[in-house]
C-alpha positions in Angstrom: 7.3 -13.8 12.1 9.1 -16.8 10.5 10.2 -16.2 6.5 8.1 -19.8 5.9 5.0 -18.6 7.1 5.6 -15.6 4.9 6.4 -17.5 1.8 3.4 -19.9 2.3 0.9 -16.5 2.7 2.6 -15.1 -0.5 1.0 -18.2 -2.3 -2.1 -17.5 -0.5 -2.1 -14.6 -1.3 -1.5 -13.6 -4.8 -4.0 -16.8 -5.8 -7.1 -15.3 -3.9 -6.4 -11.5 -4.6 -5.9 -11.2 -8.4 -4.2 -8.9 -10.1 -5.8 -5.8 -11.6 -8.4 -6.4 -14.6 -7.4 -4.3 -17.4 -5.0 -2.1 -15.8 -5.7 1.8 -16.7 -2.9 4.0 -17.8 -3.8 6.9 -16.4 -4.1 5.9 -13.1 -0.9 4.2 -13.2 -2.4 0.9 -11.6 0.4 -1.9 -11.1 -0.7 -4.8 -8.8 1.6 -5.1 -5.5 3.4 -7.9 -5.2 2.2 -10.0 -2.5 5.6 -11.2 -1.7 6.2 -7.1 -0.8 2.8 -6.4 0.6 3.8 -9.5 3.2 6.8 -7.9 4.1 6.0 -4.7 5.1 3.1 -6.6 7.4 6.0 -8.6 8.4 8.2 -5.2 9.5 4.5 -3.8 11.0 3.6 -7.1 13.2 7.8 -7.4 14.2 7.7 -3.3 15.6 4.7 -4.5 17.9 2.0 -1.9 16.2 0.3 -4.1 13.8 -1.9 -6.4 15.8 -3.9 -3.2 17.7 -3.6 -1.0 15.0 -6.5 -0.8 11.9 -4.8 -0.1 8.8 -6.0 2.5 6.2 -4.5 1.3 2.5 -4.3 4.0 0.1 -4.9 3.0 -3.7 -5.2 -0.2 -2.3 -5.7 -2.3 -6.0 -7.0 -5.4 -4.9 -6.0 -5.2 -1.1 -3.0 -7.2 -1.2 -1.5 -5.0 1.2 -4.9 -4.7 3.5 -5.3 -8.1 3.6 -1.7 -9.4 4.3 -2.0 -6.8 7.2 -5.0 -8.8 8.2 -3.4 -12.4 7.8 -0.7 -11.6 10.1 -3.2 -9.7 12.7 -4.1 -6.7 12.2 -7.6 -6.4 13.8 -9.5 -4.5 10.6 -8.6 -2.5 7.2 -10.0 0.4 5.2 -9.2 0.5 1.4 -9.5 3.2 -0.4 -9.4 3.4 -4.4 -11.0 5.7 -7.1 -11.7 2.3 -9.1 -15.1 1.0 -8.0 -14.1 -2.3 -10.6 -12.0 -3.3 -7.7 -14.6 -3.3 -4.8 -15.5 -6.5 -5.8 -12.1 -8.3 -6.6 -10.9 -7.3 -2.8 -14.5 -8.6 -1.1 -14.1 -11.6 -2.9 -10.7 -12.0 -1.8 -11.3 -11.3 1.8 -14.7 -13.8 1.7 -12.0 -16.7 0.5 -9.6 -15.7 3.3 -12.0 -15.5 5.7 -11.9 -12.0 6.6 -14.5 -9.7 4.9 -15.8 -8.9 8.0 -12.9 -7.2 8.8 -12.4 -5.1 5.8 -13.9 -2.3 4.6 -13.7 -1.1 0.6 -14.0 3.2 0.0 -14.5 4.2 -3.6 -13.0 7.7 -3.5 -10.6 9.8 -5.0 -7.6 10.9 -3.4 -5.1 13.7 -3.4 -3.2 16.0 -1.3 -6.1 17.1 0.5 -9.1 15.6 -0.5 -10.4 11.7 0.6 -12.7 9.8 2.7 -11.2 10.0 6.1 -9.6 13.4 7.9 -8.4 11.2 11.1 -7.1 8.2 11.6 -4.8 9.0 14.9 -3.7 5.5 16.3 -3.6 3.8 12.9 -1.2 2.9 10.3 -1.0 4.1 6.8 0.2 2.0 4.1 0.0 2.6 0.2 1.7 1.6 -3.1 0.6 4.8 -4.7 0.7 5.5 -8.9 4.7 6.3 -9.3 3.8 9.9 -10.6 5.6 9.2 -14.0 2.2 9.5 -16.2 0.9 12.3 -14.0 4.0 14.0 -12.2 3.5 14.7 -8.4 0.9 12.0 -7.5 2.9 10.3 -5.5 3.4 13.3 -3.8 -0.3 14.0 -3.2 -0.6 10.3 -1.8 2.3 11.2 0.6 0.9 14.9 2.0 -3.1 13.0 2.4 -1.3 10.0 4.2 0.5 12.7 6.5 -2.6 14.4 7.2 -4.1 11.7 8.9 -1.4 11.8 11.6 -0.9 8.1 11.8 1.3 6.4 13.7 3.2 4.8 10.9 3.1 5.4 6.7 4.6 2.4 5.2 4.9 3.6 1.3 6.0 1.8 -2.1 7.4 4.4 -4.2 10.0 4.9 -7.1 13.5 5.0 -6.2 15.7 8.0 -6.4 13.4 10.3 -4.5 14.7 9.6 -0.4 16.1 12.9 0.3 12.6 14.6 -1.0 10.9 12.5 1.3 12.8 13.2 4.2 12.1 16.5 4.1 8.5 16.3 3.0 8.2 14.0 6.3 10.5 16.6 8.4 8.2 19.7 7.2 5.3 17.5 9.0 6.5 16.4 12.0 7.5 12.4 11.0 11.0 10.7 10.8 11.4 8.9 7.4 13.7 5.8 6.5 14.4 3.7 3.9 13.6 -0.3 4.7 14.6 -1.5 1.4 15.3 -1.1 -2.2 13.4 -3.3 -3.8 12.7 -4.9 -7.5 8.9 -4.1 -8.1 7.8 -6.9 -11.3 5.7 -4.9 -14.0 3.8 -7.9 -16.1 2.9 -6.2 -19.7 -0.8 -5.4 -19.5 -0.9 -2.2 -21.3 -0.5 -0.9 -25.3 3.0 0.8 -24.3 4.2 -2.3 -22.6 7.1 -3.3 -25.0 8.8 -6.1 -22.0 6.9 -9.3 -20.7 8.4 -8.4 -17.6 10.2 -5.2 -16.8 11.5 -4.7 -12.9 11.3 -1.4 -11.5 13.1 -0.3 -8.7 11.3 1.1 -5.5 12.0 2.1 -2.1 9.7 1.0 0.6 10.1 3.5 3.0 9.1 4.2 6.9 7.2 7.1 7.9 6.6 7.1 11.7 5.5 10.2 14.0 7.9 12.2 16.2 7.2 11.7 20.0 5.5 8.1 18.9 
């Protein structure tokens, strides 16, 4: 997948799927770049499992990863976020995109052991869960339902500092787990606390895939 077609889907991207209205604190909601949710497509669509895979997006915002997936081929998406306010944002998107007939939108609540689907087998798994530092551990419980699906492959955006954790978390369950990159994840101030127009966070996109393929 060539980096221009990338960068022109970025554009694409972050001007159809907005970011999130009115963030709320407590659910930690940051809007995923769409420069990042193109990339881990990109990795996805270069491994071979992307374009016969559906891909279930967990605390998906407003879909930027479900929908790059799409762009670049994946052949449906399921979303799934507690926030109903979003349904609307990510159908829009898809309608302007051309592909809401290839996404569906869960409101539901998630956690280690609780959410909308108990299978997904063949799939692929991709979420930019809260980063656990309002509510410690949900990052965790975003992890352990993702595992439970026995996917293929997890592709997760989380915090940095946490690898060795996350290894073993991914060990305990059967699943390898690498680190793709170390990224700089953009915060834009959109909350009371905010004190930085801009502040950068650091996060590791990491590779979950299952033993024996």
């Amino acid at each position: 997948m060539v980096a221009v077609k990338i960068s022109k889907f970025s554009k694409i991207l972050e001007e159809v799927a907005p970011g999130i209205p009115k963030p709320l604190r407590e659910l930690e909601q940051y809007t995923t770049p769409a420069h990042i949710a193109l990339r881990v497509a990109q990795h996805a669509k270069l491994s071979g499992l992307l374009d016969g895979s559906i891909v279930v997006d967990l605390g998906a915002g407003t879909c930027r990863l479900s929908l790059a997936a799409l762009l670049l081929g994946a052949p449906k998406a399921v979303a799934v976020d507690i926030d109903r306010r979003l349904q609307p944002l990510c159908m829009e998107a898809a309608r302007r995109l051309g592909l809401e007939s290839l996404i569906e939108f869960i409101v539901s609540r998630i956690s280690r052991d609780t959410g909308p689907i108990s299978y997904c087998g063949d799939c692929i798994v991709v979420t930019n869960p809260p980063f656990g530092v309002w509510r410690r551990g949900v990052d965790t419980e975003f992890i352990l339902y993702a595992l439970s699906l026995k996917p293929t492959r997890i592709y997760a955006i989380l915090k940095s500092g946490n690898l060795e954790y996350h290894r073993g978390l991914a060990l305990s369950r059967g699943y390898d787990v690498k680190l793709l990159w170390t990224l700089k994840f953009p915060i834009p101030a959109s909350m009371e606390h905010h004190r930085s127009r801009v502040r950068r966070v650091d996060v590791d996109v990491l590779c979950y895939e299952r033993k024996g393929g």
